[in-house]
N, C-alpha and C positions, 0 to 999 in steps of 0.2 A: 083394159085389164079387167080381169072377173071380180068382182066384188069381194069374194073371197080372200082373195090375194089381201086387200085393204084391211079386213078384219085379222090380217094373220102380222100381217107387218108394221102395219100402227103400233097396235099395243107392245112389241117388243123396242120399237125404239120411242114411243113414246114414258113406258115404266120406268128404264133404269137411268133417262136423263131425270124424272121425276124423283127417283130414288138418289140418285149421287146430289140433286138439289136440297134434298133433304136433310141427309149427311153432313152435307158443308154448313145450313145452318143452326145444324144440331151442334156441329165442332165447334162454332164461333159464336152461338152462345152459350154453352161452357166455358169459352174462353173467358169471354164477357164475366161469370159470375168467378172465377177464379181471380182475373184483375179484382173485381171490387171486394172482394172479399180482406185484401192489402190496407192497414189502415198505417197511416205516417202519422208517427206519435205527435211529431212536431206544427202540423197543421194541424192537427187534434186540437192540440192545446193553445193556439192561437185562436179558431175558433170560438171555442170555449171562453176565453179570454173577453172576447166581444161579446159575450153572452150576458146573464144576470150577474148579477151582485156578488154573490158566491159564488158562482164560476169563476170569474173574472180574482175574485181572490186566491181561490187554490191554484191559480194558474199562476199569479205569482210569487207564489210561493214553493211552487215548481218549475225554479230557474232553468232553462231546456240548457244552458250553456254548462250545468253539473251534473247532469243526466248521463251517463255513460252506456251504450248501445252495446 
């Protein structure tokens, strides 16, 4: 086949598998910062708990069982 042929058909199927790869991990890291973005009050505050002296105080004194969501 002429060489030419190769310079013409490479680049079209090799760009837009490059392109749709790209896509998908542009999509799913977006996803990615959308999840974390989510914080659960209640692990929060648990953490916190384990924490220092004063964490560990305010936390309970923020009973999670009177908290209303």
């Amino acid at each position: 086949m002429p060489l030419e042929f190769y310079f013409l058909v490479i680049p079209f199927c090799a760009i837009p598998v490059f392109l749709v790869s790209l896509d998908y991990l542009n999509k799913s890291a977006e996803f990615e910062r959308r999840k974390d973005n989510v914080i659960d009050f209640d692990k929060f505050v648990k953490r916190k708990k384990e924490g220092d002296a004063v964490d560990s105080d305010i936390a309970n004194l923020l009973d999670i069982q009177k908290i209303a969501a």
